[in-house]
C-alpha positions, 0 to 999 in steps of 0.5 A, a space after each residue: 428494520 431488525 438488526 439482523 436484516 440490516 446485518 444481512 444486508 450490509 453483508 451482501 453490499 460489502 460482497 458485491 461492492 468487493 466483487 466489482 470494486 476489486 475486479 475494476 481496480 485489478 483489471 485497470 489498476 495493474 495495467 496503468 501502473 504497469 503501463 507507467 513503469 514501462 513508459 517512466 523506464 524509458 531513458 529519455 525519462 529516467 534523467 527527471 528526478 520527478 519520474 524516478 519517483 513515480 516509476 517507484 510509486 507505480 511499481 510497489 502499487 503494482 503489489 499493493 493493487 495485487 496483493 489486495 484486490 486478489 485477496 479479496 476476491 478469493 475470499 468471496 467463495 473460499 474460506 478467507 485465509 487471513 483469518 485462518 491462516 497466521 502466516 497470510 495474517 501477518 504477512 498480508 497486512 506487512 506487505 499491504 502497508 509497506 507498499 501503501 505507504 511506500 507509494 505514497 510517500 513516493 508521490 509526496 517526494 514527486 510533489 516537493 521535487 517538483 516544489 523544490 524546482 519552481 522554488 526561486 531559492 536555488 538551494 532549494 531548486 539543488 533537491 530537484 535532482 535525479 542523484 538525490 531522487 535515486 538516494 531518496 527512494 531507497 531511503 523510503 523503502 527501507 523506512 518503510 520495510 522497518 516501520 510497519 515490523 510491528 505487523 509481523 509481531 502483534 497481529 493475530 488470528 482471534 478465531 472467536 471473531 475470525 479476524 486478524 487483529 492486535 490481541 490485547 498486549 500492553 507492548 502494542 498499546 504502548 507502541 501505538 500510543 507513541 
C-alpha cells in the first residue's frame, strides 16, 4: 500500500469518524450535562458539597462539548476556520482547555470530597462541606482561566501547514519546559 493511499485513507476516517463521533457527542452530551445542571440546581441538592462540584463540571462541559464538537463539524464542509482565522485560533484553543480542565479538576474535587467524608479523621471529614466546595469552585476557574493564557499568546496560524500551532519561540519552549 503507497503512502498516498494510506494518507487518503487516514483522511476519510478522520472525517467520518468526526461527522458521526461529534454528532452523537453533541446530541447527547449537551443535553445530559444540561439535564445534570437542571437536576444538580435544584435546592434539596445544592446543600451536598459533592453536587455543587458537579453542577459546576456539568455546566463548563457544556461549553467545552459546544464549542468543540461544533467546530469540527463545520469544518467538514467549510473551510476550517482555526486555520485561517488568528483570532478563532487562539481563542478556541483557550476556551477548550480552560473548560477541559475546569471540569475536570471539578470531578477530582467531587471525588476527594466524597474521600474526605468517609475519612475516619474528622479534621479532614471538615472539607466535606458545601462552604468550602462554593470557595473551592471559583478558586478552579480562575486557576484555570489564568494558567491556560499561554494559548492566547504563542499560538499562531503556520499557513504553509494550515495549522494552529506554537511557531517556534524560545519564550514558549522555556514555558514548557517548566
Amino acid at each position: 500500500m503507497s503512502s498516498s493511499i494510506l494518507v487518503t485513507t487516514l483522511a476519510s476516517v478522520q472525517r467520518e469518524l468526526i461527522r458521526y463521533c461529534c454528532s452523537i457527542w453533541l446530541t447527547f452530551g449537551v443535553p445530559g450535562c444540561l439535564l445534570n445542571v437542571i437536576l444538580l440546581s435544584r435546592r434539596q441538592l445544592r446543600v451536598t458539597s459533592c453536587c455543587n462540584y458537579f453542577l459546576g463540571a456539568s455546566s463548563t462541559l457544556i461549553i467545552t462539548i459546544s464549542v468543540s464538537s461544533c467546530a469540527y463539524l463545520y469544518s467538514l464542509n467549510h473551510p476550517d476556520p482555526i486555520t485561517i482565522i488568528r483570532a478563532f485560533c487562539k481563542a478556541r484553543l483557550y476556551v477548550l482547555q480552560t473548560t477541559m480542565m475546569m471540569g475536570r479538576w471539578m470531578i477530582t474535587m467531587a471525588c476527594v470530597d466524597r474521600y474526605a467524608l468517609s475519612s475516619r479523621n474528622a479534621s479532614i471529614r471538615k472539607f466535606a462541606q458545601v462552604h468550602v466546595a462554593r470557595r473551592v469552585i471559583p478558586i478552579i476557574v480562575v486557576v484555570w482561566l489564568i494558567l491556560p493564557i499561554h494559548t492566547l499568546v504563542f499560538y499562531e496560524i503556520r499557513e504553509a501547514a494550515g495549522i494552529c500551532a506554537i511557531v517556534n519561540n524560545w519564550t514558549a519552549a522555556l514555558y514548557h519546559s517548566i
